[in-house]
Structure formats: structure tokens, C-alpha cells
N, C-alpha and C positions, 0 to 999 in steps of 0.2 A: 110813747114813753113807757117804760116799765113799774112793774109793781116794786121796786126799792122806795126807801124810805132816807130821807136825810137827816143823818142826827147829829148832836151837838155834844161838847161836855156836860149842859144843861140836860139831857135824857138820855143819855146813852147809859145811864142806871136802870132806868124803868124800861127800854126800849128795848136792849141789850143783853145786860146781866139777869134782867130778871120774865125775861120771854120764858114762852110756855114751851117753843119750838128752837130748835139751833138756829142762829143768826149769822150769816155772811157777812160781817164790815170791811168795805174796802175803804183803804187812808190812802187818799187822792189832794192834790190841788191841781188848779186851772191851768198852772204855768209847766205843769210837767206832762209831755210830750206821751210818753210807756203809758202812764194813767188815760190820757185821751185815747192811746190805742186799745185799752183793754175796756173802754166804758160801754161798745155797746155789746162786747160777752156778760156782764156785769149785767145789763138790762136782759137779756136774752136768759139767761140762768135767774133772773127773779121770774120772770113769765112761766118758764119751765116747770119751777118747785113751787111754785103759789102756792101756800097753803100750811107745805111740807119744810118750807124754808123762810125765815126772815131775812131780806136782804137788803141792806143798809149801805151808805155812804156815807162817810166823813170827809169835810174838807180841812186838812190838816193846820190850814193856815188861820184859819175861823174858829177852828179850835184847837189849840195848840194843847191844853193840858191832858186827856187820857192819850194821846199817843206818844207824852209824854211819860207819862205813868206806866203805859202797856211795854216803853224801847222802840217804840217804831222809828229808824232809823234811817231809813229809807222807805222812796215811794215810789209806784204802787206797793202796798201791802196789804194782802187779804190776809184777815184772821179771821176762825171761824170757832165762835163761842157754843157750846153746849153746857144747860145746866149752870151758868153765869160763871164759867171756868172757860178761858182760852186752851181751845184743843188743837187747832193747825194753824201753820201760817205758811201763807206763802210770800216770799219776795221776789217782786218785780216782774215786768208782764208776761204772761205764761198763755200758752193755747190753753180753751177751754176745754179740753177732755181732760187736760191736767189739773182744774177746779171741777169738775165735774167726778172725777176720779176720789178727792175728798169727802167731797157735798155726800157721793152717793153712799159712804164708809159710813157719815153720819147718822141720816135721814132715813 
């Protein structure tokens, strides 16, 4: 399993918004088909930037209020928070040079 982190509405403050390092959150649920294809990029890109990267999972359905709050409208959706300010997003499953291509802008 990878070095991500599963977070909640309950810590995606302390976990998220107020990291030392930019954070990957990907907004997933179980039932959605693009999210299961893109989750072992997702694990493969925490292993990678360990360290350099915080990279987090939400399951949207579990916690319905920040991806509320953020417009997340669709799923998969990665955002990538620097400084506790959403900086990228991406929608919907993407090869990972194309999250990698972000990540490295950041980090």
C-alpha cells in the first residue's frame, strides 16, 4: 500500500490546509469505476514524493462537506493544495505524467 493518508471533513484542516508541505487530495468513492483506475497512480505518486509531497484520499461519500465547500462536482478529482490555498485541479482520470507534470511545478 502507499504512503497516502485518508482524510475526513473531521482533519482535512489540520492535515490539508495547514501542512508544512503541498498536499495531493484525490475526491474518490468506492462506486466510481475512473477513481478505481487512477488509485494505484495515486499510490505510486505518494511512494515517489514521500517526503516532498503529502498525499491524501478522500472518500466523497463519507465526507460529503469539504468537497462540498471546495465545488467538487465530479469524481475523480485531484487538487493540489500549497500553503492551505487550492493551487490545481484536475478532473477526471488522467495518465500520471499529467499529475506528475503538476506535482513537479510544485514541489
Amino acid at each position: 500500500m502507499g504512503k497516502y493518508i485518508d482524510i475526513t471533513d473531521e482533519n482535512f484542516d489540520s492535515e490539508v490546509l495547514k501542512s508544512d508541505i503541498p498536499v495531493l487530495v484525490d475526491f474518490w468513492a468506492s462506486w466510481c469505476a475512473p477513481c478505481r483506475m487512477i488509485a494505484p497512480i495515486i499510490e505510486q505518486i505518494a511512494e515517489e514524493y514521500d517526503g516532498k509531497l503529502k498525499v491524501a484520499k478522500m472518500d466523497v461519500d463519507a465526507s460529503p462537506e469539504t468537497p462540498a465547500k471546495l465545488a467538487i462536482t465530479g469524481i475523480p478529482t485531484i487538487v493540489i493544495f500549497k500553503n492551505g490555498e487550492a493551487v490545481e485541479k484536475i478532473v477526471g482520470a488522467v495518465p500520471k505524467n499529467k499529475i506528475k507534470e503538476l506535482v513537479d511545478s510544485l514541489v
